[in-house]
C-alpha positions in Angstrom: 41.3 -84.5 16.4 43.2 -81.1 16.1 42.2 -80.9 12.2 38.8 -81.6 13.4 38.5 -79.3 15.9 40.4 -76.0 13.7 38.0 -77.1 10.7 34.9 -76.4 13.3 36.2 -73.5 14.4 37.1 -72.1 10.8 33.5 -73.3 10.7 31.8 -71.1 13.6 34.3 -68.2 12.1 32.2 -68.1 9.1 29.1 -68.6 10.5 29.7 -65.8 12.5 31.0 -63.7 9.8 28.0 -64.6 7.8 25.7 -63.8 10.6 27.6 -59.9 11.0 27.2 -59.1 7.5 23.6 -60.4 7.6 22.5 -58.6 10.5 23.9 -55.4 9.7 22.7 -55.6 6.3 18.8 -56.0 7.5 19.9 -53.4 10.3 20.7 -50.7 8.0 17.7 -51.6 5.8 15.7 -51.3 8.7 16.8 -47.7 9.9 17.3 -46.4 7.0 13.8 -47.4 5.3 12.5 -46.4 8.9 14.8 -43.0 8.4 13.3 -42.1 5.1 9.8 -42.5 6.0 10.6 -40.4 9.1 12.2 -37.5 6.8 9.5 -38.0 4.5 7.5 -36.9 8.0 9.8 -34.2 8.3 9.5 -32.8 5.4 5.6 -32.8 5.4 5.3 -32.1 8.6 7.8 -29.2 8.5 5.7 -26.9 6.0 2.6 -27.9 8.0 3.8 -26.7 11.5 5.8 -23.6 12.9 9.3 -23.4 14.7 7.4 -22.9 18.0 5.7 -26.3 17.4 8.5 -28.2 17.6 10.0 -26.2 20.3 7.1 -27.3 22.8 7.7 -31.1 21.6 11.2 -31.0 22.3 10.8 -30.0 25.6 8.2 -33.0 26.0 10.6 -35.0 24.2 13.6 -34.2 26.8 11.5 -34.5 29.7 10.5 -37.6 28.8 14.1 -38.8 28.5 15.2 -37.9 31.7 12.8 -39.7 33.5 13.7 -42.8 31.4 17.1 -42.3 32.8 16.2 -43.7 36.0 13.6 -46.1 34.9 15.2 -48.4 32.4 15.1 -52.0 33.6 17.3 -52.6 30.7 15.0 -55.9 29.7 15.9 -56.4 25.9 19.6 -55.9 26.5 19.9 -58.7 29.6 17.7 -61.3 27.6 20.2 -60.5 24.4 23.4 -61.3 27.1 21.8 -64.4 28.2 23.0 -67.6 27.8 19.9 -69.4 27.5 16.3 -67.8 27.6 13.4 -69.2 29.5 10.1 -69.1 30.2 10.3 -68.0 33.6 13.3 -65.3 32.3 11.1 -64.0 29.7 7.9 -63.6 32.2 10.2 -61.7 34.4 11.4 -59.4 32.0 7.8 -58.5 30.7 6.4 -58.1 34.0 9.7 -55.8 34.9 8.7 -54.3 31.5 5.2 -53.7 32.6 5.9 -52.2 36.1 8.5 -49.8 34.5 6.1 -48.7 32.2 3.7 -47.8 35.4 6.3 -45.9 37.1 7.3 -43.9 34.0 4.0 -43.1 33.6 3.4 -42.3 37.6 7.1 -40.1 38.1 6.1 -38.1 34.6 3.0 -37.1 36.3 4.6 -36.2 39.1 7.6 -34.4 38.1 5.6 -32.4 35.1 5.3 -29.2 37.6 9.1 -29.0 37.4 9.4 -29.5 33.9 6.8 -26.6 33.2 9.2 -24.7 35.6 12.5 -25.5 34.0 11.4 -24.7 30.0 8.9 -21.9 31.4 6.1 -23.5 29.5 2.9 -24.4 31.1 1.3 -26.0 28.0 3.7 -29.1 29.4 1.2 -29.5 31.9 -1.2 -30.7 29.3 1.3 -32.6 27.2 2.7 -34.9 29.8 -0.5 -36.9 30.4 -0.4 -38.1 27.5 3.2 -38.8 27.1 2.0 -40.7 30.3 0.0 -42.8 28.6 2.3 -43.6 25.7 4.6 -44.8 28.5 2.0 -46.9 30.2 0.8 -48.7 26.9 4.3 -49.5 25.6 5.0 -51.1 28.9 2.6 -53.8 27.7 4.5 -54.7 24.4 4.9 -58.4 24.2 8.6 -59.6 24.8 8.5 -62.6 22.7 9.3 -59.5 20.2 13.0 -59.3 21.5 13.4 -63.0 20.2 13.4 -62.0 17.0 17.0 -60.1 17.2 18.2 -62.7 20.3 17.5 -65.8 17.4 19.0 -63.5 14.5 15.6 -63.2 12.9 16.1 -60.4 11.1 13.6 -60.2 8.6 10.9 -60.2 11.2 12.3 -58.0 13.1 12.3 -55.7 10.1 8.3 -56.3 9.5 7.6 -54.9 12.6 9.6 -51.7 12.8 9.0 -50.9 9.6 5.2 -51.4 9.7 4.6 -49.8 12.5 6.5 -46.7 11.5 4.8 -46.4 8.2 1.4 -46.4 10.5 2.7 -44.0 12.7 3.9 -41.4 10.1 0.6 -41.9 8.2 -1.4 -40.9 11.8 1.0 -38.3 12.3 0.7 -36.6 9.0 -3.4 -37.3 9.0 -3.1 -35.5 12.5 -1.3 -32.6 10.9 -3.5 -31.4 8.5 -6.3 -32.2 10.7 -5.1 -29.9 13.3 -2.1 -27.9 12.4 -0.3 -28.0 15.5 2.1 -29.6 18.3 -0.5 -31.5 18.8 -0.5 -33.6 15.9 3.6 -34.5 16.9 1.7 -35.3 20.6 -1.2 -37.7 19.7 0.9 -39.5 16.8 3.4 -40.7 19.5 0.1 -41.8 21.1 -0.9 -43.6 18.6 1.9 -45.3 17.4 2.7 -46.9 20.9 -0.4 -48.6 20.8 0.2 -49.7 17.0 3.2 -51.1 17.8 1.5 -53.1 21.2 -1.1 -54.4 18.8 2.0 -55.3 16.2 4.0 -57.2 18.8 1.2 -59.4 19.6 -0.1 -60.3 16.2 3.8 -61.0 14.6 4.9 -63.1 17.7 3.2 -66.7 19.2 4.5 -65.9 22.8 2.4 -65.2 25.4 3.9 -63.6 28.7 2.3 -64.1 32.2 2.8 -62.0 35.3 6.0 -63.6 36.7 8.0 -61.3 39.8 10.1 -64.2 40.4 13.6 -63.6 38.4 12.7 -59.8 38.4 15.5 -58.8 41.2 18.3 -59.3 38.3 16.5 -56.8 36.1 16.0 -54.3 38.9 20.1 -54.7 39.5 21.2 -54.5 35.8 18.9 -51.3 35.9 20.6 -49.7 38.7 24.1 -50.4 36.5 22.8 -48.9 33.5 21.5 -45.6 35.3 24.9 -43.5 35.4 25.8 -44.6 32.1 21.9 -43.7 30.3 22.4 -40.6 32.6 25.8 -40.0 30.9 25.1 -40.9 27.2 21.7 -39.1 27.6 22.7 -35.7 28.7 25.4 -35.9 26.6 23.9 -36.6 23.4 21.0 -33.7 24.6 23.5 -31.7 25.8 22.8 -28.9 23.5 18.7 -29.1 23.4 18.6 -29.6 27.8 20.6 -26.0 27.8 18.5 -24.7 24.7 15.3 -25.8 26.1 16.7 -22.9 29.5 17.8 -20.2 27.8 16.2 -20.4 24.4 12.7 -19.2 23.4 10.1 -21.2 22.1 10.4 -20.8 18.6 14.6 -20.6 18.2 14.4 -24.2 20.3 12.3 -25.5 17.7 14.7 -24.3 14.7 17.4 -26.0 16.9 15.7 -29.1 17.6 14.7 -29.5 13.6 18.6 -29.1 12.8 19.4 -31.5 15.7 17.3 -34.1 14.5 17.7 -33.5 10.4 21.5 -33.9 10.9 21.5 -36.7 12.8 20.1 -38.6 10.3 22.9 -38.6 8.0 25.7 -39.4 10.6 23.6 -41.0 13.8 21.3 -43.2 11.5 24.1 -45.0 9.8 25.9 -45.8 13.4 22.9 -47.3 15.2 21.7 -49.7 12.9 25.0 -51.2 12.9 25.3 -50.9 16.6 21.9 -53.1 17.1 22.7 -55.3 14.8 26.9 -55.9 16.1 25.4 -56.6 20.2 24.3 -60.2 19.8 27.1 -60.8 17.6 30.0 -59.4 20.0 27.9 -61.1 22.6 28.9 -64.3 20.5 32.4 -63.5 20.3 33.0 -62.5 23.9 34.7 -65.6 24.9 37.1 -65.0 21.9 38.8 -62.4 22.8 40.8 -62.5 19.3 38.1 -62.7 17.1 35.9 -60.3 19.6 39.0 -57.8 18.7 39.2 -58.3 14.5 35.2 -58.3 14.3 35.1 -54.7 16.2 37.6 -53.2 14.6 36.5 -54.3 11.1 33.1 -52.7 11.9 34.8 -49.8 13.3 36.9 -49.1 9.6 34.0 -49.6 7.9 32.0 -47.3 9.4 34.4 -44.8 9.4 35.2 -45.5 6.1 31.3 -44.3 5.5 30.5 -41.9 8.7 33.5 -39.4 7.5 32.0 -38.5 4.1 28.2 -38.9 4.6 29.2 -36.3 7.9 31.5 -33.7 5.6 29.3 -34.0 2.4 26.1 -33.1 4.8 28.3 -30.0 6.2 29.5 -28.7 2.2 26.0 -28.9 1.0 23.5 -28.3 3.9 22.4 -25.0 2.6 20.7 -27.4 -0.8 19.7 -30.2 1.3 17.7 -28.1 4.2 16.2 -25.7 1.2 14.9 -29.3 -0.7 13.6 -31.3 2.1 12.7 -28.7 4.5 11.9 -26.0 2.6 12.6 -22.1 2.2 11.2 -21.2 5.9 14.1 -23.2 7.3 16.9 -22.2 5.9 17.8 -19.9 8.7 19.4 -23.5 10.3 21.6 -24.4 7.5 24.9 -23.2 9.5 23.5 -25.3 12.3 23.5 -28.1 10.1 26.2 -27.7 8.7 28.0 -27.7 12.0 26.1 -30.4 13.8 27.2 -32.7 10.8 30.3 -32.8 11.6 29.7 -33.0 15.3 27.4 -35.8 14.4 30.4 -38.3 12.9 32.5 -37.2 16.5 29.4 -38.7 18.5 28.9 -41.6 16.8 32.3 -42.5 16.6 32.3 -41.9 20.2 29.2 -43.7 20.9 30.9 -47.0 19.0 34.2 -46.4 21.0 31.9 -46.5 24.6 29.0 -48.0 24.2 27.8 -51.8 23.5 31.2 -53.0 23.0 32.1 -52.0 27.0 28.5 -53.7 28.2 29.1 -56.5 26.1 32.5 -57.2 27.8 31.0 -56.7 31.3 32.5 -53.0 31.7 29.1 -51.8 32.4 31.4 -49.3 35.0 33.6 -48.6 32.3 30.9 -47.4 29.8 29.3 -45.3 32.6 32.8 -43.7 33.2 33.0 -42.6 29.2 29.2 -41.0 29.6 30.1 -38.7 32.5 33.8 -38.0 31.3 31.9 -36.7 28.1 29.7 -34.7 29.7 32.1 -33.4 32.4 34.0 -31.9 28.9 31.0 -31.1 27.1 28.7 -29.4 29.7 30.6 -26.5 31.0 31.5 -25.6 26.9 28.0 -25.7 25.8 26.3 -23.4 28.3 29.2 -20.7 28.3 28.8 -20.8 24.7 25.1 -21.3 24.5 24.7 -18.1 26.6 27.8 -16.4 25.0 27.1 -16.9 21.4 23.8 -18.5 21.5 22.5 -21.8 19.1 25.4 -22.0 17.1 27.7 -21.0 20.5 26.4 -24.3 21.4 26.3 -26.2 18.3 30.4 -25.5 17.9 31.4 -26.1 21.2 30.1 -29.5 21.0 32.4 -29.9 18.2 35.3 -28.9 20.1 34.4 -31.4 22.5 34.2 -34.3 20.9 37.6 -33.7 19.6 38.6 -33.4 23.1 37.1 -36.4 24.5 37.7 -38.9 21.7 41.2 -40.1 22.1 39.8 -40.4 26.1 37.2 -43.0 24.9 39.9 -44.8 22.6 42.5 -45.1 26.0 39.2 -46.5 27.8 38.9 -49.3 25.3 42.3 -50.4 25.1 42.1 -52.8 28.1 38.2 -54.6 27.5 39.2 -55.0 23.6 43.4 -56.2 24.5 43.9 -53.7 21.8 46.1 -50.6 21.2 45.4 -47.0 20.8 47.4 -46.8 17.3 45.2 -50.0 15.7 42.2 -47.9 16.8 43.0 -44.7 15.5 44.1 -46.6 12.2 40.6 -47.3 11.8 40.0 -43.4 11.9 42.8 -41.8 10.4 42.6 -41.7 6.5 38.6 -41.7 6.3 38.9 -38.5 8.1 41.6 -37.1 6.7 40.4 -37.9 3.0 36.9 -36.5 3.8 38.6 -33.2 5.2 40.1 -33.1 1.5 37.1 -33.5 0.1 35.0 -30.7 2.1 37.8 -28.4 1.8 37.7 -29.3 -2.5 33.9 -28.6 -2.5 34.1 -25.4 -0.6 36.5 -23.7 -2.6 35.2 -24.9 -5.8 34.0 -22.0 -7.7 30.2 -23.5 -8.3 28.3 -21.2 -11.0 25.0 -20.5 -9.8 22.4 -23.5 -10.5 18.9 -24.5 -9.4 19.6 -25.7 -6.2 18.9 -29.2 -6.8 21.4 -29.4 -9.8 23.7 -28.0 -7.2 23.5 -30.6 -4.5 24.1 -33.5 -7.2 26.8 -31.7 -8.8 28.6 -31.1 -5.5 27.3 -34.8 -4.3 28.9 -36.5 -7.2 32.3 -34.6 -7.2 32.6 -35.2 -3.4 32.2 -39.1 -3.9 34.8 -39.0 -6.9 37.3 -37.0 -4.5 36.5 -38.9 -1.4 37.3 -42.3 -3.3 40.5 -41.0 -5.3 42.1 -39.6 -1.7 41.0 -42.7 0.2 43.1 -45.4 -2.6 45.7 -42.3 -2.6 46.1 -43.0 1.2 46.0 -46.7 0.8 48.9 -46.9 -1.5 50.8 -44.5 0.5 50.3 -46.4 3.7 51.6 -49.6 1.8 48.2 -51.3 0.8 47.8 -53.0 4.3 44.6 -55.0 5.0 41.7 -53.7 5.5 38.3 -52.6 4.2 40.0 -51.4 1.2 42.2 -54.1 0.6 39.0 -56.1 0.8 36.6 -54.0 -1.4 39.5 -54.3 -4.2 39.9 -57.8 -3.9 36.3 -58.0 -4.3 36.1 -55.2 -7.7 39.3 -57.7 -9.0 37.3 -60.4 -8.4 34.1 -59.3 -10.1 36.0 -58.3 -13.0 38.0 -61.6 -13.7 34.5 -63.5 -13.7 33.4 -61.4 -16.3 36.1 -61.8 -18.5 35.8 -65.3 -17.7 32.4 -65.2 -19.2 32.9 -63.2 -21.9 
């Protein structure tokens, strides 16, 4: 009986492993298809519209995600924690869905005085009715949708994100040259919520009813998930809430381009992988072991990738915002180049403090890491916002992160029964080999090429070092397991089957 039961367990292992590498792998497909269609966007959109156009839209932007701070009812992530999902629990959660949507709508309204107030912009006034009515429609998205990642159906869950992006950029740009202003960023929000309502009910059978009883648990999970959106938000935004004060229009917009360009080479790797690991660990959570070994796999591998996307952005964002962006931007390449780095901190962060903590119940835990972050990072940014200005800001978030990383590690330690050395194992020589490899490029004496002959030159030495100092590392360290170990096993492997073959 003993065999039986370790051979089903060996069993479920696999399964699960299977299931992790599957869901990530759609999950990155996902954001990263949905990633380049969005810089594709960006860089369209960018030598359509001005600096001070994306400054107004990032102040809509944060508005917007402060009220959502308070009205989250958290829907998809309690349905993804249950158990077992029924009728009634799925008619709850879209009626909880629908009334949050009203009262986003209903306190945007409201509070859209104060928010003129606070940026010193009055064209808000104008803007918030419809980000109003984004709010509303989206409320009415079909919940049968969240079924799609709570069964591991990834493919569809693919279809829909990616379709309804692809409309949404295609409205976006159409609205751009149509009207060659914030207002094309404005009404293609508009328009893709209600592409996207549309989409959810075509691509899923369910039909939800108005249902309020069962709604009282998704009021409560709400009210646990307030301090730590509150948290994660600010903290995140940290840099555009204090820019949106004491910035004018047109410098917020250059900052809120280079916030958004450069966190899609270290953020946009990180999340997918996120979405994709929460109904797994939600799997494992009753195995504390293999809950522990799953995590901190995913955390070595994306460390093992975060570290040189991040340091490759920073040596060569002067090509890569003069390419995409064009020549009127290039005034944000040192922001860039800066907010790369500060980009793999966060995300590291983010991995250390965020679903892995809610997963395990820690819900207080997770909030704790939000306002410890922004208790270090808020006082640094504004005294070197107003200091030093943008890049004042952009550094001291830097400097930050450093500070409050090991803090998030210590948090973990208890929820994961793991210690602060195998966590910072994960870390250590992808950072360290990626440091080697942005200092190599910097002091390299590059002769002067078209820009684009630059970036790939400078791209395909930093790979080359990155790889050499990473096996360098390995071998010192006495070529322990790992995701190394594992991607040599696997080259070995590969290479005996040909010879086989041959």
């Amino acid at each position: 009986m003993k065999n039986v039961k370790n051979v089903k367990n060996v069993k479920n292992v696999k399964n699960v492993k299977s299931e992790i590498v599957k869901g990530v792998s759609w999950s990155v497909l996902m954001r990263w298809t949905l990633k380049l269609l969005g810089l594709i966007n960006v860089a369209i959109l960018a030598r359509l519209l001005a600096p001070e156009d994306y400054g107004i839209v990032a102040m809509a932007t944060l508005a917007y995600g402060m009220v959502t701070l308070f009205i989250d009812f958290g829907t998809g992530m309690l349905i993804m924690r249950s158990k077992s999902v029924t009728d009634e629990l799925l008619n709850a959660a879209w009626t909880a869905k629908v009334l949050q949507g009203f009262l986003l709508a209903l306190v945007l309204l409201l509070l859209t005085p104060l928010f003129s107030r606070y940026f010193n912009n009055i064209i808000l006034n104008e803007i918030m009715w419809v980000y109003a009515l984004s709010a509303f429609i989206s409320g009415f998205e079909n919940i049968g949708v969240i079924l799609f990642r709570k069964n591991l159906e990834y493919k569809k869950d693919f279809q829909l994100e990616f379709i309804s992006k692809v409309g949404s950029v295609f409205l976006t740009i159409g609205l751009a040259f149509w009207l060659r202003s914030f207002w094309a960023l404005v009404y293609g929000q508009l328009a893709g919520s209600l592409l996207r309502l549309l989409l959810s009910y075509s691509m899923h059978t369910y039909r939800p009813v108005v249902c309020f009883k069962g709604i009282k648990q998704f009021i409560l999970f709400s009210m646990s998930l307030i301090f730590i959106n509150i948290g994660k938000y600010s903290s995140q935004n940290i840099s555009l809430l204090v820019g949106g004060r004491i910035l004018a229009t047109d410098a917020m917009g250059l900052l809120n381009v280079a916030v958004n360009f450069a966190s899609i080479f270290t953020q946009e790797i990180m999340l997918p992988v996120a979405r994709a690991m929460f109904p797994q660990y939600a799997k494992l959570k009753h195995e504390p072991a293999e809950l522990k070994k799953a995590y901190l796999g995913v955390l070595g591998t994306l460390a093992l990738v975060l570290f040189p996307v991040g340091f490759g952005v920073s040596a060569v964002s002067t090509e890569l915002v003069a390419i995409i962006l064009g020549a009127k931007w290039l005034s944000i390449d040192h922001l860039v180049s800066w907010l790369a780095i500060a980009g793999i901190l966060r995300a590291i962060i983010w991995v250390l403090s965020g679903n892995i903590l809610i997963v395990t119940n820690n819900e207080n835990k997770s909030a704790l890491c939000s306002w410890l972050q922004l208790a270090i990072l808020a006082p640094m940014v504004i005294y070197a916002g107003v200091t030093w200005g943008m890049i004042g800001m952009v550094k001291a978030t830097v400097v930050a992160s450093c500070l409050t990383l090991p803090i998030m590690a210590f948090v973990l330690k208890k929820p994961l029964q793991s210690s602060m050395g195998e966590i910072f194992q994960c870390l250590f020589k992808p950072a360290l080999a990626a440091l080697v490899m942005s200092i190599s490029l910097y002091f390299f004496p590059w002769p002067d090429y078209h820009v684009l002959v630059l970036l790939l030159a400078k791209a395909s030495l930093g790979i080359v070092i990155y790889i050499l100092m990473i096996m360098l590392f390995w071998l010192i360290m006495g070529m322990r397991d790992g995701v190394e170990k594992q991607i040599v096993a696997f080259i070995l492997t590969q290479f005996k089957q040909k010879l086989n073959h041959q």
